[in-house]
PyMOL commands that place a pseudoatom at each C-alpha (Angstrom):
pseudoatom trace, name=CA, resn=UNK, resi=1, chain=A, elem=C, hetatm=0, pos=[29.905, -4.177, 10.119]
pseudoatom trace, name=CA, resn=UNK, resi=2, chain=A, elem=C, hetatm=0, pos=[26.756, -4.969, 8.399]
pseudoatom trace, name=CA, resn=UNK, resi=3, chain=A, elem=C, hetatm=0, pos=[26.203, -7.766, 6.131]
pseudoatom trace, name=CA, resn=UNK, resi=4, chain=A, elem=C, hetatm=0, pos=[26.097, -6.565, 2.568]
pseudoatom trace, name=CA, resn=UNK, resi=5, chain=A, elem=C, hetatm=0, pos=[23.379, -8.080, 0.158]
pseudoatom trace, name=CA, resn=UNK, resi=6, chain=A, elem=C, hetatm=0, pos=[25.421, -10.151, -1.888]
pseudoatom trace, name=CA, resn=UNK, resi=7, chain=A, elem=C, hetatm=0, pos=[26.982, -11.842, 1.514]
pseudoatom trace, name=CA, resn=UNK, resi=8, chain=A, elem=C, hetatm=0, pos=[23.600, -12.509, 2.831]
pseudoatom trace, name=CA, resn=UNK, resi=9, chain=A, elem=C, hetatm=0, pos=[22.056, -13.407, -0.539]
pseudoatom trace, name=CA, resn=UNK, resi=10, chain=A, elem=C, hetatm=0, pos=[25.474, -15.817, -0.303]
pseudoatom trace, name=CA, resn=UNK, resi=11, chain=A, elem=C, hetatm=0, pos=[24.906, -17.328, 3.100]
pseudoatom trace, name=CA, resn=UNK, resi=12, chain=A, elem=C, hetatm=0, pos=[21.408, -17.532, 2.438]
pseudoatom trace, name=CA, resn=UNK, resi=13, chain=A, elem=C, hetatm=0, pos=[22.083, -20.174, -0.723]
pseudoatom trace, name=CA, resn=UNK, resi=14, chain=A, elem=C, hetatm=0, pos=[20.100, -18.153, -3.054]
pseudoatom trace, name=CA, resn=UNK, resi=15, chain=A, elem=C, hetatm=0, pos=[20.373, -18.445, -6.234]
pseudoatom trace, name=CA, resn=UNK, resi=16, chain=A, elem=C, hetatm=0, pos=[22.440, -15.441, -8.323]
pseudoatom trace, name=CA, resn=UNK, resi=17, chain=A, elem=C, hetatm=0, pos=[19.386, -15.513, -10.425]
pseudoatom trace, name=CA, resn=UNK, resi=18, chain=A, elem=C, hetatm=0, pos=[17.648, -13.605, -7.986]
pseudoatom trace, name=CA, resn=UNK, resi=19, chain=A, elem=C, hetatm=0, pos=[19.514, -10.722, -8.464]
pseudoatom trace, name=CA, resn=UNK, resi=20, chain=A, elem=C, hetatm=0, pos=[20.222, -10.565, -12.181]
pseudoatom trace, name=CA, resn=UNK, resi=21, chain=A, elem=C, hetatm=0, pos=[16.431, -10.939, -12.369]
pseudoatom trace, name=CA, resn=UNK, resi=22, chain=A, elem=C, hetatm=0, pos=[16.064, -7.985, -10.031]
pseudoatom trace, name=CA, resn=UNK, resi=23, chain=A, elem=C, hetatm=0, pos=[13.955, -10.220, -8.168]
pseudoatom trace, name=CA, resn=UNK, resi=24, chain=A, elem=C, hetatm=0, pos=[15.862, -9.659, -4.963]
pseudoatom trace, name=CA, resn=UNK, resi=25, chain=A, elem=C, hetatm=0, pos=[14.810, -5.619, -4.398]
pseudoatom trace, name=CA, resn=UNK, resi=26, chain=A, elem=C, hetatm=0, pos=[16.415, -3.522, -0.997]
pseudoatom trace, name=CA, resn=UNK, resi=27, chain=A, elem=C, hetatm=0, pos=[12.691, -3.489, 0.612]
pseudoatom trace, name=CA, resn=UNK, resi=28, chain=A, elem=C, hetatm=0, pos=[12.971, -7.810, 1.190]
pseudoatom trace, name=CA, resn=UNK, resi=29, chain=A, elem=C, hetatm=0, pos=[16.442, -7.519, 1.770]
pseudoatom trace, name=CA, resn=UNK, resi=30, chain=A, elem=C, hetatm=0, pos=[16.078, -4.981, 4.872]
pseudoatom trace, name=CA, resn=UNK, resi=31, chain=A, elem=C, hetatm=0, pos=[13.527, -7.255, 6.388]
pseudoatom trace, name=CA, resn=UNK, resi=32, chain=A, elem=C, hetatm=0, pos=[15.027, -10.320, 5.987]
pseudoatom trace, name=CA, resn=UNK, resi=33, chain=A, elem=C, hetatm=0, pos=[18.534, -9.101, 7.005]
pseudoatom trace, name=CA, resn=UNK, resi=34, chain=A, elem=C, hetatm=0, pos=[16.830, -7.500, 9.961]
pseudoatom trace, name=CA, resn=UNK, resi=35, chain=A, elem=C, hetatm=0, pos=[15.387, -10.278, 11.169]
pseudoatom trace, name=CA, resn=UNK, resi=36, chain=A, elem=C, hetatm=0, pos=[18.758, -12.607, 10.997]
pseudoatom trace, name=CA, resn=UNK, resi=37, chain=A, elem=C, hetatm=0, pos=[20.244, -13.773, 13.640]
pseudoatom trace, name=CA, resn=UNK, resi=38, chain=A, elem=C, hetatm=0, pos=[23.775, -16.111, 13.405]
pseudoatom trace, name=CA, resn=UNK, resi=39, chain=A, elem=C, hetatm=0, pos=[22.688, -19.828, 12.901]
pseudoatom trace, name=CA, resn=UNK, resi=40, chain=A, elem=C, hetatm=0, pos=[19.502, -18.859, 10.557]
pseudoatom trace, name=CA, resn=UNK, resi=41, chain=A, elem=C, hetatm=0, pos=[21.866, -20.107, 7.693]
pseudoatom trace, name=CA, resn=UNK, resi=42, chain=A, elem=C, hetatm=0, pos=[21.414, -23.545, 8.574]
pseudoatom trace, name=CA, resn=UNK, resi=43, chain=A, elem=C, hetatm=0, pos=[17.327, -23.416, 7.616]
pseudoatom trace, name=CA, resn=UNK, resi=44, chain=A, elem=C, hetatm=0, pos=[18.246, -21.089, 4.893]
pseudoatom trace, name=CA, resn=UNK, resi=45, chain=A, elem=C, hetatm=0, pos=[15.118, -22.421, 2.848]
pseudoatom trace, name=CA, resn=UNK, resi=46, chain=A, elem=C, hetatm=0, pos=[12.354, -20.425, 5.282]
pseudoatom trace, name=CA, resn=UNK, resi=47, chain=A, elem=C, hetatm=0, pos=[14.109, -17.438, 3.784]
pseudoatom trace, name=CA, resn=UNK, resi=48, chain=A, elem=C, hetatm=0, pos=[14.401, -18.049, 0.270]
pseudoatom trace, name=CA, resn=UNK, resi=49, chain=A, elem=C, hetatm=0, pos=[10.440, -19.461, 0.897]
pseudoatom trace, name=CA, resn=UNK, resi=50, chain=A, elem=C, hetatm=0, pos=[9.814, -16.241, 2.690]
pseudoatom trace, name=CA, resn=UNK, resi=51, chain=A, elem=C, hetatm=0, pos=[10.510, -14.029, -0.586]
pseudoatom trace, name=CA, resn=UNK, resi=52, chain=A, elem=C, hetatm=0, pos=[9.075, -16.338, -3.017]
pseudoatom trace, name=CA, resn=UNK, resi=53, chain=A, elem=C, hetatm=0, pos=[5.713, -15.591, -0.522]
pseudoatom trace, name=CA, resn=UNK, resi=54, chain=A, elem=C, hetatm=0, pos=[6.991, -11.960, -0.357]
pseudoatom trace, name=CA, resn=UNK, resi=55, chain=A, elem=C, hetatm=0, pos=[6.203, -11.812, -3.980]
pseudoatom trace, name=CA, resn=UNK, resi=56, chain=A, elem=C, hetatm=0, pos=[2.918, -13.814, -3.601]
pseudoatom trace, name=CA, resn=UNK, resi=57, chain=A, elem=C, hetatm=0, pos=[1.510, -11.782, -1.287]
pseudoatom trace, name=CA, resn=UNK, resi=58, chain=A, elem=C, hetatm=0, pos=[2.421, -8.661, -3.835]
pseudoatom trace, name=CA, resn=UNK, resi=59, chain=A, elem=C, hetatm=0, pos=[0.316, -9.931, -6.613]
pseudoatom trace, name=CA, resn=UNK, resi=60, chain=A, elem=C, hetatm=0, pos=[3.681, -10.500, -8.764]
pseudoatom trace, name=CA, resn=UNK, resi=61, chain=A, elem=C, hetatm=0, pos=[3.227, -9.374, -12.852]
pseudoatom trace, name=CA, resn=UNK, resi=62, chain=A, elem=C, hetatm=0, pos=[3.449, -12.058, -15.620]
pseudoatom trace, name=CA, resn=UNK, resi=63, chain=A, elem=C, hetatm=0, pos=[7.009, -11.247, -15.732]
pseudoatom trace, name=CA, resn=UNK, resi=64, chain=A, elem=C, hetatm=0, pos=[7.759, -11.398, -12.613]
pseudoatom trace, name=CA, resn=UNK, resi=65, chain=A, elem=C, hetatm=0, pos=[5.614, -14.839, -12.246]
pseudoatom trace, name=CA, resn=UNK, resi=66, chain=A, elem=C, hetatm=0, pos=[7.605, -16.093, -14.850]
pseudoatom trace, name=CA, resn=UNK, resi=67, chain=A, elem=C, hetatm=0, pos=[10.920, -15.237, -13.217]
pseudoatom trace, name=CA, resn=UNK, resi=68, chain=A, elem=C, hetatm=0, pos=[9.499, -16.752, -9.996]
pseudoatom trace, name=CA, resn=UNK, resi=69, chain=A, elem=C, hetatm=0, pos=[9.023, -19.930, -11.889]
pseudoatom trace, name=CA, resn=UNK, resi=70, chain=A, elem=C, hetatm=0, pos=[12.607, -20.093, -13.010]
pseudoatom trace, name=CA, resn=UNK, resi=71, chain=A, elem=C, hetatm=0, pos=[13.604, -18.991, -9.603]
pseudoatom trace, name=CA, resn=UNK, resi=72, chain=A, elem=C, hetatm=0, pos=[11.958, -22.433, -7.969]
pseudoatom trace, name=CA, resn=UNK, resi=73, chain=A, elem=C, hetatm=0, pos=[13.034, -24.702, -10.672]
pseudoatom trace, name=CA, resn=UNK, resi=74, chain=A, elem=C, hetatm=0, pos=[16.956, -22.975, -9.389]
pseudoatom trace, name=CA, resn=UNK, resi=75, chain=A, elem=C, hetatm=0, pos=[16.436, -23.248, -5.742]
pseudoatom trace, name=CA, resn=UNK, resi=76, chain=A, elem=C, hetatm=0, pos=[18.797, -25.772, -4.116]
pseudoatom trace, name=CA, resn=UNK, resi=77, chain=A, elem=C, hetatm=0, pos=[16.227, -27.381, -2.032]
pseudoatom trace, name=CA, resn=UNK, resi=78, chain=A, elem=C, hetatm=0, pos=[14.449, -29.091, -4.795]
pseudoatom trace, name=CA, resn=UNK, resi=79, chain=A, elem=C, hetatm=0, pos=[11.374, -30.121, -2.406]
pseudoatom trace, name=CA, resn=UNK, resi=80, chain=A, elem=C, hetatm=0, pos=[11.191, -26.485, -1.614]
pseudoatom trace, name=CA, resn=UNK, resi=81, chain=A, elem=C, hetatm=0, pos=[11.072, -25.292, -5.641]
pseudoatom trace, name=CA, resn=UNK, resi=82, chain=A, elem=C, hetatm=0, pos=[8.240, -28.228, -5.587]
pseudoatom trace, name=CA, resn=UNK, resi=83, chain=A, elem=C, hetatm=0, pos=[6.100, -27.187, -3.480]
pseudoatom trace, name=CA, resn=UNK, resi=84, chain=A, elem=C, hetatm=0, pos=[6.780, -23.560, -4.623]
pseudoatom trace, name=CA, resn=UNK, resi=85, chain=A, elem=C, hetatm=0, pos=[5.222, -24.595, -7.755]
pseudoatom trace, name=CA, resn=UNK, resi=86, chain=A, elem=C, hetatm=0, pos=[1.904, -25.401, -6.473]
pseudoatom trace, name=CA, resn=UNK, resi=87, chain=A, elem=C, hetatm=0, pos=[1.662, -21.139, -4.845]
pseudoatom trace, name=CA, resn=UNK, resi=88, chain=A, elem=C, hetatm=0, pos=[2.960, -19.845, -8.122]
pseudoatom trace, name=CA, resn=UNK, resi=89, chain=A, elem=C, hetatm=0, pos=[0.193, -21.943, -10.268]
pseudoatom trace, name=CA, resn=UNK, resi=90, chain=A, elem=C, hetatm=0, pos=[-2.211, -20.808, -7.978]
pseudoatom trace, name=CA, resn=UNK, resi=91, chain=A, elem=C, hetatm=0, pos=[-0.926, -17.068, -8.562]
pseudoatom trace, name=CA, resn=UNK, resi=92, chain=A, elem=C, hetatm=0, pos=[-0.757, -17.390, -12.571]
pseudoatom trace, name=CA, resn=UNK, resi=93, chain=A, elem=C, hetatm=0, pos=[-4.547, -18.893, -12.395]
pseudoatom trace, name=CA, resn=UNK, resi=94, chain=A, elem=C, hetatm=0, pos=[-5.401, -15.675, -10.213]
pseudoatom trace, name=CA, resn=UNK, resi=95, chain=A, elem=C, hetatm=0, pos=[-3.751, -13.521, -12.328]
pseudoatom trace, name=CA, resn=UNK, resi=96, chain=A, elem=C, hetatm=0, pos=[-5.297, -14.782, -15.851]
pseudoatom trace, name=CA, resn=UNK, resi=97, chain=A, elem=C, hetatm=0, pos=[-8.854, -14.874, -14.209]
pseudoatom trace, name=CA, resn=UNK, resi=98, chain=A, elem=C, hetatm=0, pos=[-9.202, -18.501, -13.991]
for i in range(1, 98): cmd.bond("trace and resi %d" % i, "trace and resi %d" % (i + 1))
show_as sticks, trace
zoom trace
């Protein structure tokens, strides 16, 4: 049986945040389910960092900057929402001109 979102969203440690944002959408879910394989849970960080780049690469809104911003500052890996920071400032400069 296929894994549902919420169970991989679950084994993946992401936050619930990323959901009740609507920052997790079906189009990042298919490819990052479909490219899971048992045992991908234990470096569950390279996909959580894998959507927050997702995003990037997307040119994210202000909104959805900002919810990437509270989604780094949430991630269990605090070295990961760290360095996170760094892409999203990077990202809010792009988007504001700068």
């Amino acid at each position: 049986m296929p894994m549902t979102k919420s169970e991989f969203l679950t084994l993946m440690q992401f936050p619930p945040e990323w959901e009740a944002l609507g920052m997790y959408p079906d189009e990042l879910f298919d490819i990052q389910v479909g490219g899971y394989e048992p045992g991908h849970e234990q470096a569950a960080e390279h996909d959580r960092n894998g959507a927050f780049h997702w995003w990037l690469r997307r040119g994210p809104t202000k909104g959805q900057l900002d919810a990437l911003y509270r989604l780094a500052a949430l991630d269990p890996d605090p070295l990961l929402g760290q360095d996170l920071l760094q892409y999203l400032d990077k990202a809010r400069a792009a988007a504001e001109g700068r």
